[in-house]
Backbone as JSON, one array per atom type, in Angstrom:
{
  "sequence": "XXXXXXXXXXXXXXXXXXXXXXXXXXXXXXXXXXXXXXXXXXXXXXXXXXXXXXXXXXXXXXXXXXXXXXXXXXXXXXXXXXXXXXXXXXXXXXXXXXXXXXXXXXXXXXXXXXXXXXXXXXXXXXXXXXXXXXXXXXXXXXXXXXXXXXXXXXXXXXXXXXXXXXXXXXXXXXXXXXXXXXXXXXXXXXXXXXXXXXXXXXXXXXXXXXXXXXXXXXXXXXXXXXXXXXXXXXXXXXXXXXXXXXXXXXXXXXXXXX",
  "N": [[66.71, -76.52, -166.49], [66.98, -74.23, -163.91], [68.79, -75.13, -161.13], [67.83, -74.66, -157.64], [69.74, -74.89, -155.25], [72.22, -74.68, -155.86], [72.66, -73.23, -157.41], [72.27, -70.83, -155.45], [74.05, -71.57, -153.91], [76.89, -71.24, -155.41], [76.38, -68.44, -155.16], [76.97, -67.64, -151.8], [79.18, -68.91, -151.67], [80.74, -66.81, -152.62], [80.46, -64.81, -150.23], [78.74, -62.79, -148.4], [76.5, -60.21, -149.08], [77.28, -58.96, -152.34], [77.18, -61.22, -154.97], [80.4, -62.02, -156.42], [81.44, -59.98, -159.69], [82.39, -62.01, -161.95], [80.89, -64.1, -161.34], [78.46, -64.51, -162.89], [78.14, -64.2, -166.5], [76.7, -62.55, -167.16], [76.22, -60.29, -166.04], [78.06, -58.66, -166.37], [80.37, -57.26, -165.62], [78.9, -55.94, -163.81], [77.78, -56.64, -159.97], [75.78, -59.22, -158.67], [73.12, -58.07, -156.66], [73.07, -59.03, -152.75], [71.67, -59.63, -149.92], [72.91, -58.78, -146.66], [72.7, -61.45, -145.16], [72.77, -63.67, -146.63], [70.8, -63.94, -149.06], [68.54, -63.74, -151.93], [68.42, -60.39, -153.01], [65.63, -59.14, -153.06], [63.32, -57.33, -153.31], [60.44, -56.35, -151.31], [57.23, -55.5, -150.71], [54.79, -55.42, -147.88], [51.36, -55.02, -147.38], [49.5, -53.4, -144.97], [46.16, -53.05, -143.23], [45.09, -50.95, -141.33], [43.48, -50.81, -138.46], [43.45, -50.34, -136.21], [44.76, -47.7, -134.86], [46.52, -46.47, -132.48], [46.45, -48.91, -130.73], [48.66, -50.31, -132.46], [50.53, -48.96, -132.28], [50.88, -49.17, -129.11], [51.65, -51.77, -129.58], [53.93, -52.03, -130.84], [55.91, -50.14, -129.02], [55.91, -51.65, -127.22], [57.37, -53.86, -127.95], [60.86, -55.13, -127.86], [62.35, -55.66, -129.87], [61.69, -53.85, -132.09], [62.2, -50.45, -133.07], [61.82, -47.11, -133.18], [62.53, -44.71, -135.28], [62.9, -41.73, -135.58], [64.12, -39.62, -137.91], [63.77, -41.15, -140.54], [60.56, -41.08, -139.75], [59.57, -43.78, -139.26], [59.06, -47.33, -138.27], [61.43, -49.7, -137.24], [61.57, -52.94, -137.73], [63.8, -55.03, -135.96], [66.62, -57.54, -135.98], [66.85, -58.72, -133.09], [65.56, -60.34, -129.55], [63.01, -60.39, -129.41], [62.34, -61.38, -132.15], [64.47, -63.06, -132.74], [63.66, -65.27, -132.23], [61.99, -66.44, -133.71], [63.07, -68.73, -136.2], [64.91, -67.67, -137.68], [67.54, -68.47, -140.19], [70.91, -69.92, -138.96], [72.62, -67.79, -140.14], [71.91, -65.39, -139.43], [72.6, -65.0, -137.15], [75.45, -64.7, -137.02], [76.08, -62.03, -138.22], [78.29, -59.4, -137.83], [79.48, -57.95, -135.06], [79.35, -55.1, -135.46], [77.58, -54.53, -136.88], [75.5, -54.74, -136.27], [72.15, -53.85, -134.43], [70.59, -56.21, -137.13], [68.32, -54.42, -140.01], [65.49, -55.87, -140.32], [63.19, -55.34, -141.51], [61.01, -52.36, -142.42], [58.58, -50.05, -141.2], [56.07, -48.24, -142.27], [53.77, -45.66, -140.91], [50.9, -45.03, -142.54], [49.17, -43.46, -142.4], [45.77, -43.18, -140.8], [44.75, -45.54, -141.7], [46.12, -47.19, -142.62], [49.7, -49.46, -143.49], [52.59, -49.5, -144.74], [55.11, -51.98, -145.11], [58.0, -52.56, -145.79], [60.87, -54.82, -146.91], [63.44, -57.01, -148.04], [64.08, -59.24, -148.89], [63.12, -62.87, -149.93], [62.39, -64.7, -147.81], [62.27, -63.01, -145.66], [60.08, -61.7, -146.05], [58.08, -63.88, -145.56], [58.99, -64.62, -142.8], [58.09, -61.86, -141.48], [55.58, -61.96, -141.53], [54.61, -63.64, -140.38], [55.65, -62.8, -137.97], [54.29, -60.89, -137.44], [52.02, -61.13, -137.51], [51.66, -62.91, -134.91], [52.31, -61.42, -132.87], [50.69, -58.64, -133.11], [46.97, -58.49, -133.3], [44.83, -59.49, -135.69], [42.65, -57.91, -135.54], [43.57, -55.54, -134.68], [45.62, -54.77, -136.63], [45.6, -56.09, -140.05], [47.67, -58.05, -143.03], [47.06, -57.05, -146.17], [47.99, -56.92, -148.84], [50.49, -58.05, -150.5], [53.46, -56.56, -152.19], [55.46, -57.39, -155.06], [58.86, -57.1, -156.3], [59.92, -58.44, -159.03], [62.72, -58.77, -160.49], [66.17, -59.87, -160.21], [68.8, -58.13, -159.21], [71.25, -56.09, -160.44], [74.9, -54.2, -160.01], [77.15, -51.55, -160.39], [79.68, -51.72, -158.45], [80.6, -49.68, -156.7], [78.5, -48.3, -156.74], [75.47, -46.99, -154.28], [73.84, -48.79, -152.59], [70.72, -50.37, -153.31], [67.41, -48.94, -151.34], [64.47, -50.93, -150.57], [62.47, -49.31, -150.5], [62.95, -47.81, -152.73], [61.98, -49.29, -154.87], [58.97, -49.24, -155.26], [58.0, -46.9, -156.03], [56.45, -45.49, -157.81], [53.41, -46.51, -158.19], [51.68, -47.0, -160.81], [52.79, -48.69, -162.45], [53.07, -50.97, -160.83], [51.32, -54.18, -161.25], [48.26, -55.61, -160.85], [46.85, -58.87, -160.92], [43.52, -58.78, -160.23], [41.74, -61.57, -159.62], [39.67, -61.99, -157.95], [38.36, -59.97, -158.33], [36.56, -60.63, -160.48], [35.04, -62.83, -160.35], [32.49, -63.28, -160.48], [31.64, -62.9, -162.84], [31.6, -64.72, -165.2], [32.52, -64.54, -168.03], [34.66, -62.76, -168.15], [36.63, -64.18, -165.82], [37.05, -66.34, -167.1], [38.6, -65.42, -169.83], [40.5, -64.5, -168.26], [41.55, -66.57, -166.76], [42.55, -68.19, -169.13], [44.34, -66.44, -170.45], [46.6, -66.57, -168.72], [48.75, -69.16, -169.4], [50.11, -67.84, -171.66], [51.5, -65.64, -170.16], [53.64, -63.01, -169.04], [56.49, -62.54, -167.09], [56.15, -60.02, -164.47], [57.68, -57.83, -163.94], [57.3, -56.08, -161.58], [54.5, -56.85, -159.29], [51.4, -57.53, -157.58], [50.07, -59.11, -154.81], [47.0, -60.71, -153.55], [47.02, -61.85, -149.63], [45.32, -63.18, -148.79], [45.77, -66.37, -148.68], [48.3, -67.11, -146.32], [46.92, -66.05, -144.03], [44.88, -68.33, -144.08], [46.45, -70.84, -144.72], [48.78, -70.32, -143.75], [52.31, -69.92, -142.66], [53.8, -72.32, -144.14], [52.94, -71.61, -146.92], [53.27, -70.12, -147.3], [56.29, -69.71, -147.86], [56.49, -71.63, -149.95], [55.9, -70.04, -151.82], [57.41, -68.21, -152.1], [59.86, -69.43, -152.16], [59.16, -69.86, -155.22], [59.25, -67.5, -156.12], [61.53, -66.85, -156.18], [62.78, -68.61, -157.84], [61.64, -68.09, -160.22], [62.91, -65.75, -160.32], [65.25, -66.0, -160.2], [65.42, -67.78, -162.98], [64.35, -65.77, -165.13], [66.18, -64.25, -164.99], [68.91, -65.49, -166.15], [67.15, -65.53, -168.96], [67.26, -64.49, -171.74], [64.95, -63.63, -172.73], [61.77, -62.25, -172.47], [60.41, -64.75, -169.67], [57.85, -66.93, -169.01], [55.89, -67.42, -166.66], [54.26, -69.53, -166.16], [54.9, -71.5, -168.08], [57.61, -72.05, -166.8], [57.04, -73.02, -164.53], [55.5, -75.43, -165.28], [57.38, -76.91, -166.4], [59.23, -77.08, -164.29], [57.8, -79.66, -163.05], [57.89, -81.54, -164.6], [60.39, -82.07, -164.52], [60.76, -83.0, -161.93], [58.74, -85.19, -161.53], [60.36, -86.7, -163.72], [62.32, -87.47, -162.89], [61.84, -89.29, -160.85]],
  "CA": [[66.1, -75.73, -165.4], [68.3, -73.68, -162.73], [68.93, -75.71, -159.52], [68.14, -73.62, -156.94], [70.43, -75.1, -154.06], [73.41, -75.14, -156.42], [72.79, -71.28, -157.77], [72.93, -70.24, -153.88], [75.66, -72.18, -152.93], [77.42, -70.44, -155.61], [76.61, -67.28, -154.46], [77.4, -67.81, -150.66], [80.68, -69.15, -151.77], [81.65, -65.57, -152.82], [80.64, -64.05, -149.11], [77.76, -61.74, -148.33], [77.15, -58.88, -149.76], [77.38, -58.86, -153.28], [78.55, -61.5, -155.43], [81.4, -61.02, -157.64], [81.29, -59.92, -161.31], [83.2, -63.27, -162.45], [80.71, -65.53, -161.53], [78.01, -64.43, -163.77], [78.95, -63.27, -167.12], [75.26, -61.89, -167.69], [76.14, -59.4, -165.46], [78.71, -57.33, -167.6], [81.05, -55.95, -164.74], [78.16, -55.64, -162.21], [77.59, -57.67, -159.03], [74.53, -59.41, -158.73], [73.05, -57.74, -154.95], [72.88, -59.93, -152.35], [71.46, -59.64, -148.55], [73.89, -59.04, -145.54], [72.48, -62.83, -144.51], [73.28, -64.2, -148.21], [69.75, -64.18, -149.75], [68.51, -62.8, -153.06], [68.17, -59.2, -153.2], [64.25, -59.31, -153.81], [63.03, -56.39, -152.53], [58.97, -56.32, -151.07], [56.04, -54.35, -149.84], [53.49, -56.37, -147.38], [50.2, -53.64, -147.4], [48.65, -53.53, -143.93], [44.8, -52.34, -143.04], [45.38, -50.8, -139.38], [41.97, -50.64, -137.31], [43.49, -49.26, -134.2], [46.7, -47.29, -134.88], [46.89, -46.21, -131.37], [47.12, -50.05, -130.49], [49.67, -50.95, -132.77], [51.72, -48.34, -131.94], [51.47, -49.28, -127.83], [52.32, -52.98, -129.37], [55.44, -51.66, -131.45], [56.4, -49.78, -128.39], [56.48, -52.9, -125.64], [58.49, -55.26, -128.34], [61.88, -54.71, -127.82], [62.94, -55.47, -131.4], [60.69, -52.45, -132.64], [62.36, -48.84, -132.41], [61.61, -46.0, -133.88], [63.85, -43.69, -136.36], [62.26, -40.17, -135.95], [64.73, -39.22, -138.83], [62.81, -41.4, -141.33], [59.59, -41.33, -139.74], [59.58, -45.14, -139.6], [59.35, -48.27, -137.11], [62.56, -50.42, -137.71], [62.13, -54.61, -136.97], [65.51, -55.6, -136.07], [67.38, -58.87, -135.19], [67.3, -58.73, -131.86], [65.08, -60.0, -128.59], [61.33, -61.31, -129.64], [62.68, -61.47, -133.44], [65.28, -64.07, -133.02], [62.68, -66.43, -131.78], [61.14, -67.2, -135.12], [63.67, -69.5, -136.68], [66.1, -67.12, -138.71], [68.47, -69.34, -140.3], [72.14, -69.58, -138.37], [73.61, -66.86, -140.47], [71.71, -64.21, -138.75], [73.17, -64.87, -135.62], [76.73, -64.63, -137.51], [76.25, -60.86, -138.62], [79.38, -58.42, -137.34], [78.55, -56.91, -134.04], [79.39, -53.66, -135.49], [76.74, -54.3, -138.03], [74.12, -55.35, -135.54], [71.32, -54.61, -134.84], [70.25, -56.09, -138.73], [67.16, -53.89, -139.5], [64.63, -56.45, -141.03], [62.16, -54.18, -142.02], [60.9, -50.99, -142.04], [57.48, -49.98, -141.29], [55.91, -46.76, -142.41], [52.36, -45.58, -140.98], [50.6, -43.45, -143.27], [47.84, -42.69, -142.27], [45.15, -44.11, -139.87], [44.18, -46.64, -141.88], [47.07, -47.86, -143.81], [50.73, -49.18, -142.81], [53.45, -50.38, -145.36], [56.58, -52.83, -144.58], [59.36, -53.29, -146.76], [61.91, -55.99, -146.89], [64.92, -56.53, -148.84], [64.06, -60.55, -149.35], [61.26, -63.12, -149.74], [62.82, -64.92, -145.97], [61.79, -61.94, -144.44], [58.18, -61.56, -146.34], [57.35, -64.89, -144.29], [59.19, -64.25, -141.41], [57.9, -60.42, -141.48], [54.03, -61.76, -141.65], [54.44, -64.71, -138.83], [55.97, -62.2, -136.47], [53.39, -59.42, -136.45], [50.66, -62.11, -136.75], [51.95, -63.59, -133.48], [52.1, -60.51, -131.87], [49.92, -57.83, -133.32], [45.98, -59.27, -133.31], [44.62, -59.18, -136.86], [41.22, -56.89, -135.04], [44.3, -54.22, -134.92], [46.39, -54.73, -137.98], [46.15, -57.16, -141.12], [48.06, -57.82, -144.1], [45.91, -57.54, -147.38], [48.43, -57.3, -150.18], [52.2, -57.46, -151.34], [53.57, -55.81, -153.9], [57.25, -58.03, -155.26], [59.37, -56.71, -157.54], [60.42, -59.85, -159.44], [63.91, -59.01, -160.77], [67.49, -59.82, -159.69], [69.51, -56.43, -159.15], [72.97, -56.19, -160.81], [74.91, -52.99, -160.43], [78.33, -51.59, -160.37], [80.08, -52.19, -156.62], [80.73, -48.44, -156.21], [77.67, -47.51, -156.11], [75.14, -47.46, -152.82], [72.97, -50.32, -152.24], [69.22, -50.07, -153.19], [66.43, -49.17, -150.77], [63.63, -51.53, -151.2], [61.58, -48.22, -150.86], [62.7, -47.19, -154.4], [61.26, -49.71, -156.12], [57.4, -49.45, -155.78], [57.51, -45.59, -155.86], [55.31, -45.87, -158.97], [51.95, -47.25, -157.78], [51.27, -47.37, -162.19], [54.06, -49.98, -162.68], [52.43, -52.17, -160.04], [50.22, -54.84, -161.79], [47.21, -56.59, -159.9], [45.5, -59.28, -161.35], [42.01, -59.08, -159.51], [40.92, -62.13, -159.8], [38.03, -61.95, -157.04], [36.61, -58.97, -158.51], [35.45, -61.3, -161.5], [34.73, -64.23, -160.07], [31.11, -63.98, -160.62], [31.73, -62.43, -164.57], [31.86, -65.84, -166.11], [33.33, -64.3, -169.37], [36.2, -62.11, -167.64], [37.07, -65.17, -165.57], [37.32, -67.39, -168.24], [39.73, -65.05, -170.45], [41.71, -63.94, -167.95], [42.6, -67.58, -166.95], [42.9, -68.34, -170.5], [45.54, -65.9, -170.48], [47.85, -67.19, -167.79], [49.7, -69.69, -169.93], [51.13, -66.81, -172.05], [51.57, -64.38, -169.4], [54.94, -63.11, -168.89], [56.64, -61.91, -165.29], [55.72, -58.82, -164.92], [58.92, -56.56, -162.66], [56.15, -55.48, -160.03], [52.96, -57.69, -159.19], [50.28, -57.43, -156.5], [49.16, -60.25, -154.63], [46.16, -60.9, -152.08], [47.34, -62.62, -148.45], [44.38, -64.26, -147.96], [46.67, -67.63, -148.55], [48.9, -66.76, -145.61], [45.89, -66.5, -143.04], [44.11, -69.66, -144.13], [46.86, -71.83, -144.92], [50.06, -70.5, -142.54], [53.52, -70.11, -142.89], [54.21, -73.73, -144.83], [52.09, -71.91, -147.93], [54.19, -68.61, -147.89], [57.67, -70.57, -147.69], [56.66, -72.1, -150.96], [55.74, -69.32, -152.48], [58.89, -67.17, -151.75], [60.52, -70.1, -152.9], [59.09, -69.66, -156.13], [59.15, -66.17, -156.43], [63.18, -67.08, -156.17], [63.1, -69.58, -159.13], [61.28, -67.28, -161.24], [63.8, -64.44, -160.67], [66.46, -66.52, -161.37], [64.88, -67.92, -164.78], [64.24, -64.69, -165.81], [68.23, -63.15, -164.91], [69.28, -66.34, -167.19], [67.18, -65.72, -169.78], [67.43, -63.14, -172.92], [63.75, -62.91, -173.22], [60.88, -62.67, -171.01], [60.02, -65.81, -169.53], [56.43, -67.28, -168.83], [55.81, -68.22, -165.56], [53.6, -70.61, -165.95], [55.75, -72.87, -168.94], [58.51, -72.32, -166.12], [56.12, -74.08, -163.38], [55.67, -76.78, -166.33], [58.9, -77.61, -166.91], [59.47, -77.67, -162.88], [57.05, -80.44, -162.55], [57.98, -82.43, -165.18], [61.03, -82.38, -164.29], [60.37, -83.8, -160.3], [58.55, -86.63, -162.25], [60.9, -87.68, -164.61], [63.57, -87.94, -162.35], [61.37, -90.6, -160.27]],
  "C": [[67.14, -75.43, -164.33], [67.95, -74.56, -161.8], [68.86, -75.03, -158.76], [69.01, -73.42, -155.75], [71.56, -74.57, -154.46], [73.45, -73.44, -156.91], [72.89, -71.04, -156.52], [73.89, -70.64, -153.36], [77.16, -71.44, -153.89], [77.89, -68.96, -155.43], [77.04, -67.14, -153.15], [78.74, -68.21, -151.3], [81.86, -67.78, -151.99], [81.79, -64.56, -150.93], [79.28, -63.05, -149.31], [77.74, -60.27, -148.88], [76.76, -58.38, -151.53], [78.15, -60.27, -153.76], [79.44, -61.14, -156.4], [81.09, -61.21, -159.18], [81.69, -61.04, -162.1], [81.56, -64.27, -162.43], [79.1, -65.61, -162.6], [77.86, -63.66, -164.71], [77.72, -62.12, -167.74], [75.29, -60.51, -167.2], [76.84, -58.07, -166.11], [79.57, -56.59, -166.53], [80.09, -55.2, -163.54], [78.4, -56.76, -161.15], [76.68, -57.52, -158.66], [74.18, -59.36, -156.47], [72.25, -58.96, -154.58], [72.19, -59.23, -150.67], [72.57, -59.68, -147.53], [73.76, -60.63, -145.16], [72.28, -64.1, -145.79], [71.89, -64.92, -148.81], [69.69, -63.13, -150.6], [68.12, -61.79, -152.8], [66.58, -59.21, -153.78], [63.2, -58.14, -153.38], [60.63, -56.66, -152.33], [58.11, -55.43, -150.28], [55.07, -55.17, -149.24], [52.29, -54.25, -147.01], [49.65, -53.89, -146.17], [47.35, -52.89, -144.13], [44.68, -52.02, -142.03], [43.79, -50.08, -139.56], [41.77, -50.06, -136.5], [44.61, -49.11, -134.1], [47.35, -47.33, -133.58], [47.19, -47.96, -130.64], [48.09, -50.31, -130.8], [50.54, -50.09, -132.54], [51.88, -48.73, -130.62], [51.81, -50.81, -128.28], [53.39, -52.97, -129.8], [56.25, -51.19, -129.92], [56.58, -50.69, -126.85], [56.92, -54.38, -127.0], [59.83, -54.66, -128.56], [62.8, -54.51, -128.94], [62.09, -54.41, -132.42], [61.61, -51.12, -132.23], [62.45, -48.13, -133.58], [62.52, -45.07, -134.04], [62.85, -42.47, -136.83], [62.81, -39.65, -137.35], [63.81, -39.63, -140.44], [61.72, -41.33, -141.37], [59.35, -43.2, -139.59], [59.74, -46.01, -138.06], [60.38, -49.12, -137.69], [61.96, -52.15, -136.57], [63.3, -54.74, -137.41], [65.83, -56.91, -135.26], [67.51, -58.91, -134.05], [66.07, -58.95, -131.05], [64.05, -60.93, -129.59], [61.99, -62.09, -131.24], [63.99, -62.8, -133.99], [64.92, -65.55, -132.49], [61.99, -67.36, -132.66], [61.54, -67.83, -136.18], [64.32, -69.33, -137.66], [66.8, -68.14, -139.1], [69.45, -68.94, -139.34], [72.4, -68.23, -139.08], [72.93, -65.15, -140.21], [72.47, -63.95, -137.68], [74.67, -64.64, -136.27], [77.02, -63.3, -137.83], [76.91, -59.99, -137.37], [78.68, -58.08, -136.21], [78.66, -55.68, -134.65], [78.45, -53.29, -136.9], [75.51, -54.63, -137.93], [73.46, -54.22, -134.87], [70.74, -54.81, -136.19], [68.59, -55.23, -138.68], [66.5, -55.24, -140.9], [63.57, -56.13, -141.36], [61.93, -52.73, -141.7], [59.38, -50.89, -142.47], [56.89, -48.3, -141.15], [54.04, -46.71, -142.37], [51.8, -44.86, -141.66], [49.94, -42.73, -143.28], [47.06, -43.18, -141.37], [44.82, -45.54, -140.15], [45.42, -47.33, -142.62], [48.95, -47.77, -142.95], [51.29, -50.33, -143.8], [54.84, -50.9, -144.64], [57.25, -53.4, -145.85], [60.45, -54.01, -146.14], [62.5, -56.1, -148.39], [64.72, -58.47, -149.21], [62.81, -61.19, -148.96], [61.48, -63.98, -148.43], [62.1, -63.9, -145.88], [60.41, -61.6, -145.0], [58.11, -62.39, -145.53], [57.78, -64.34, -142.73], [58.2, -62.83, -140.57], [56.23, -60.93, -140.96], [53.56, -62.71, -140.35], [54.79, -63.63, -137.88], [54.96, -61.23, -136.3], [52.2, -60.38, -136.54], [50.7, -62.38, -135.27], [51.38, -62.15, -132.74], [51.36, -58.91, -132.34], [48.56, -58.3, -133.89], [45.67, -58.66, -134.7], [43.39, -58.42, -136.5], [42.31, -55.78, -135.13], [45.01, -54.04, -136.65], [46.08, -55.92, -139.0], [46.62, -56.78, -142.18], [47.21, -57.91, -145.04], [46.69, -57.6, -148.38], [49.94, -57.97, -150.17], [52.37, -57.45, -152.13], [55.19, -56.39, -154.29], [57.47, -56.94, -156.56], [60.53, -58.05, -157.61], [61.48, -59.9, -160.0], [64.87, -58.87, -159.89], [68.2, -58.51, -159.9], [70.9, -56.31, -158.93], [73.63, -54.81, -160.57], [76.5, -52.92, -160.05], [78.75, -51.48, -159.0], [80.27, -50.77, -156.19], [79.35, -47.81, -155.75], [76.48, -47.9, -154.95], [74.1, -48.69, -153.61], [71.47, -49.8, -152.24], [68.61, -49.9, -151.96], [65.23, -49.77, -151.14], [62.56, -50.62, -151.29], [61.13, -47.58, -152.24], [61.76, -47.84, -155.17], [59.91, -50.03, -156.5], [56.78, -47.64, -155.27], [56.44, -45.14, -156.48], [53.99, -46.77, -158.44], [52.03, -47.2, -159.21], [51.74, -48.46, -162.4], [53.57, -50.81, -161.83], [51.54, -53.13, -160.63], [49.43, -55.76, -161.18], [46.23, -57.36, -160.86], [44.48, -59.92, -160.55], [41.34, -60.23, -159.49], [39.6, -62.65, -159.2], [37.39, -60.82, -157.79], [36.17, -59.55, -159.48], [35.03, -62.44, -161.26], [33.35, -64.69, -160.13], [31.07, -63.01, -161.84], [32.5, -63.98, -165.18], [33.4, -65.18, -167.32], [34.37, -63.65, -169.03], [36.94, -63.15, -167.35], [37.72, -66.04, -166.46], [38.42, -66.67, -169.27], [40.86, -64.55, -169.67], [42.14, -65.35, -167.28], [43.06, -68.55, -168.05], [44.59, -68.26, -170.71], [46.6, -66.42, -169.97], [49.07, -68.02, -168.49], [50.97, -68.88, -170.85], [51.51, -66.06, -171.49], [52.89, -64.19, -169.18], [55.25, -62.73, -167.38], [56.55, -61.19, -165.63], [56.93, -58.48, -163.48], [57.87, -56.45, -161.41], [54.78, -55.83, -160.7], [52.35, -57.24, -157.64], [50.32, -58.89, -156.18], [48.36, -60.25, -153.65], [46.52, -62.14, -150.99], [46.5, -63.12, -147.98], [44.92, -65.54, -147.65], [47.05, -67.78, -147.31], [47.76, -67.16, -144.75], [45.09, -68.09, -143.48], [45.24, -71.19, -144.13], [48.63, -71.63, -144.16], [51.82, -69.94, -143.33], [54.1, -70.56, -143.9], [53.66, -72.48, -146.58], [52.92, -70.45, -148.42], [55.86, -68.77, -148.24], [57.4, -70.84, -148.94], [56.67, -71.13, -151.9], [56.67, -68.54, -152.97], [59.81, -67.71, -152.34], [60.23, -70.3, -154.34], [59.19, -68.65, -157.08], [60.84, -66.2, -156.84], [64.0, -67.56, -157.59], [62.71, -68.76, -160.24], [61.96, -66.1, -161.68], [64.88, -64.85, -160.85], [66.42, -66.65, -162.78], [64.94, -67.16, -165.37], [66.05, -64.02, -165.93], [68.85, -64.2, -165.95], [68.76, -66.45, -168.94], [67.04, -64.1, -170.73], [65.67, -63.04, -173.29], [62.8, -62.74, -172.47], [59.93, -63.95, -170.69], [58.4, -65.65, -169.15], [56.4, -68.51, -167.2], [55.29, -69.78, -165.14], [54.42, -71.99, -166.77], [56.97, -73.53, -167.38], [57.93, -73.38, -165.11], [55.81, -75.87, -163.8], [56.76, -77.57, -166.08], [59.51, -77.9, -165.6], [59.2, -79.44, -162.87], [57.49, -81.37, -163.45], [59.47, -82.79, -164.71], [61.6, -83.26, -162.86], [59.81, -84.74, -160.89], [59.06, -86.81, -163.24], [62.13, -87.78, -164.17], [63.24, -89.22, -161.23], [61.48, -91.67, -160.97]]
}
């Protein structure tokens, strides 16, 4: 089973950015993308349900780490001011001045009722969902989904650097498994957690944030951290792994090292 301290410490050892083609040979002459603040390249969509646009726009417009990029259409959270309050690791505060302010998301309204946020790692899904909790009331805005895309992203160094926009252009390719809408269909229920043990990762999943509100921070941290292990597993292996054996083979492995 990958170590996951010991795979990042490899990658940080190369420098932010990208690391280099050498250190994994899976890669073939790519470099596996990395985060300006040396986290996995994991790109995400959190789904908002806005209530009262005109609110959240006068609360975007009195937080100082909020500004708006007419060019894209878009609200930019960036490193700076309210945003460096919420317990970034050190190596935020380490990024170039001439490469500051970092934009840690990007938020696109689309309509009255609807407002997506992409991020470039699963750090910034948590971080991303504690900071507008704090300061945007869930009567104006809540999160109801996110949409991951669960692979590592190798590519040749010349060329530009993904937008995490690209990769859930496809609403088809997205896969949601519902499992509230069957929860009172016995027989759905029952085969579709049947299923789970064979299930493979699927590139782009759905999930519902009810977790997050009921159980905090602590419950999205783990998660992110698994979302991590699973996209490693998968970049290591030649076939498509099963999430759930992988979760197995975790656990056994934390008790049989006691």
């Amino acid at each position: 089973m990958i170590e996951l301290e010991k795979f990042f410490d490899r990658i940080r050892n190369s420098g932010a950015g990208r690391a280099p083609s050498s250190l994994f040979q899976r890669s073939y002459g790519r470099r596996l993308m990395m985060t300006m603040t040396d986290e996995l390249f994991l790109p995400a969509r959190i789904v908002y349900r806005v209530k009262n646009r005109e609110e959240l726009l006068s609360k975007f417009q009195n937080l100082r780490c909020m500004m708006y990029d007419p060019f894209r259409v878009r609200w930019m959270w960036q490193y700076e001011f309210e945003a460096t309050r919420i317990g970034f690791p050190v190596k935020y505060r380490l990024i170039p001045r001439e490469r500051q302010p970092l934009v840690l998301a990007s938020c696109y309204l689309l309509d009255r009722g609807a407002m997506h946020v992409y991020v470039r790692s699963a750090l910034r899904v948590s971080k991303a969902l504690v900071f507008f909790e704090r300061h945007i009331p869930c009567a104006c805005a809540r999160a109801e989904y996110m949409d991951e895309y669960n692979l590592l992203t190798a590519q040749e160094p010349q060329r530009p650097l993904p937008e995490p926009e690209d990769f859930f252009k496809d609403e088809s390719r997205i896969r949601f498994h519902n499992i509230e809408s069957i929860v009172y269909d016995p027989a759905r229920l029952a085969a579709e957690l049947s299923a789970i043990p064979e299930r493979t990762l699927e590139p782009l999943e759905r999930h519902r944030l009810r977790a997050f509100y009921e159980d905090g921070e602590e419950h999205m941290k783990g998660a992110m951290q698994m979302r991590e292990i699973m996209a490693m597993a998968q970049y290591f292996s030649d076939t498509p792994i099963k999430p759930y054996q992988v979760i197995r083979q975790l656990f056994q492995n934390v008790h049989g090292n006691r």
